[in-house]
C-alpha positions in Angstrom: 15.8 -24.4 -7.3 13.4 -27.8 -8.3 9.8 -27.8 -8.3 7.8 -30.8 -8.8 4.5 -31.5 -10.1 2.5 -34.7 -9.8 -0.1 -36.1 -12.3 -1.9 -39.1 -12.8 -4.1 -39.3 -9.4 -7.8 -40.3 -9.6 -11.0 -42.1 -8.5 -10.4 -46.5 -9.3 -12.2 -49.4 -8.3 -10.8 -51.3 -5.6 -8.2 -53.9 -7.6 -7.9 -51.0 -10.5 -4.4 -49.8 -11.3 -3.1 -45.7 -11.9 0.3 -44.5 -12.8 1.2 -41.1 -10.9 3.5 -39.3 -12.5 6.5 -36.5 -11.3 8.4 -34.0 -13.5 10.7 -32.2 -12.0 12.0 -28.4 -13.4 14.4 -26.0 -12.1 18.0 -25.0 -12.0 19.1 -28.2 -10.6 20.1 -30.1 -13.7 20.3 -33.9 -11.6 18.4 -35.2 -8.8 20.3 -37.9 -6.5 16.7 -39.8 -4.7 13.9 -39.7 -5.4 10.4 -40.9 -3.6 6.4 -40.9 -2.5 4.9 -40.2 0.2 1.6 -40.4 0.9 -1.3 -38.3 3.7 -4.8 -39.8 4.3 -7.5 -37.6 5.6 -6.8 -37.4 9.7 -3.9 -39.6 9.5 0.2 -38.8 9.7 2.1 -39.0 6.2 4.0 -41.8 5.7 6.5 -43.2 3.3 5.6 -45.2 0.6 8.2 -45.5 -2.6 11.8 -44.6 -2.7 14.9 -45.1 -5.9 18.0 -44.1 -5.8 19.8 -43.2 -8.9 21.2 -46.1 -9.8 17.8 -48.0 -9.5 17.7 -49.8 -6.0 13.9 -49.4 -4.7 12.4 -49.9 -1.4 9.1 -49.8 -0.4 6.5 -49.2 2.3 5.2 -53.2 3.3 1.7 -52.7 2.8 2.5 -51.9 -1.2 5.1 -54.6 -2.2 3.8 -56.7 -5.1 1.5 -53.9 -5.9 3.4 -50.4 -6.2 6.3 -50.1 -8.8 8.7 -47.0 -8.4 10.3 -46.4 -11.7 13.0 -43.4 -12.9 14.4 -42.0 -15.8 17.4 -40.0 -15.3 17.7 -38.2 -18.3 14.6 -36.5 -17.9 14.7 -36.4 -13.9 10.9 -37.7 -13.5 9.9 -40.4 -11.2 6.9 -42.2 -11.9 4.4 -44.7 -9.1 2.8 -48.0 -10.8 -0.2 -48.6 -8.5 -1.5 -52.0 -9.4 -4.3 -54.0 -7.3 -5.4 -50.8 -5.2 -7.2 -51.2 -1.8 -9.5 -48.4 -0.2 -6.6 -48.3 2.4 -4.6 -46.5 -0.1 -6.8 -43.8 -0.5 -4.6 -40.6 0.1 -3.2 -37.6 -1.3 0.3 -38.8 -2.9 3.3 -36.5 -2.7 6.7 -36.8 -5.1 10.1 -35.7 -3.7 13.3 -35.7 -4.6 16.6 -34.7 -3.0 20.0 -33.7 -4.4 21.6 -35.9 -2.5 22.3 -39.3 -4.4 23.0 -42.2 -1.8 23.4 -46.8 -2.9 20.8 -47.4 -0.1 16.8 -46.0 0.1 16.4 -43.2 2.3 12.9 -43.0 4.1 13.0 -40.5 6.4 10.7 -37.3 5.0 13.5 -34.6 6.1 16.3 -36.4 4.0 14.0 -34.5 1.1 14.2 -31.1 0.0 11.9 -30.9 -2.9 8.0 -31.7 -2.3 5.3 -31.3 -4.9 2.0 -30.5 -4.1 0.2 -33.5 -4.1 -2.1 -35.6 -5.9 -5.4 -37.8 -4.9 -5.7 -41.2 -5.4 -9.1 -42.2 -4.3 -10.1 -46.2 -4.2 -13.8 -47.1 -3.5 -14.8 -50.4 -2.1 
């Protein structure tokens, strides 16, 4: 099996910039996609960041020019630049990854096995 731990959430200044971080660990010795997701308090979770393994991104409208999805393969982690964040991202961020590799981004939350628990990202105005 895969487990996934996220790191890197925190409290920023609207405009500031974090770098969430996921590891993933387990049996499963390569991941096909990989994304984020993200929940705010009262509201449905909703897709933000996906890359496939050869690199092809797509991402939620509301974060282009701002969010960065990067991978690395050989060490099966996935990692969320957040640059110029608004209060409306506030949110607890969640990494998962799938064993299924596909050439296009998948965005639907059920084409993902693997969830980690979650971390907050908190902008203040």
């Amino acid at each position: 099996q895969v487990q996934l731990l996220e790191s890197g959430g925190g409290l920023v200044q609207t405009g500031g910039s974090l770098r969430l971080s996921c590891a993933a660990s387990g049996s499963i010795r390569n991941l096909g996609n990989m994304a984020w997701y993200r929940q705010a308090p009262g509201k449905q979770r909703e897709f933000v960041a996906t890359i496939t393994v050869t690199g092809f991104s797509t991402y939620l409208e509301s974060v282009k020019g701002r969010f960065t999805i990067r991978r690395d393969n050989a060490k099966n982690t996935v990692d969320l630049q957040m640059d110029n964040l608004k209060p409306e991202d506030t949110a607890v961020y969640y990494c998962a990854a799938d064993v299924i590799a596909t050439n296009y981004g998948r965005v639907r939350a059920v084409d993902y096995e693997y969830w980690g628990q979650g971390t907050q990202v908190t902008v203040s105005s």
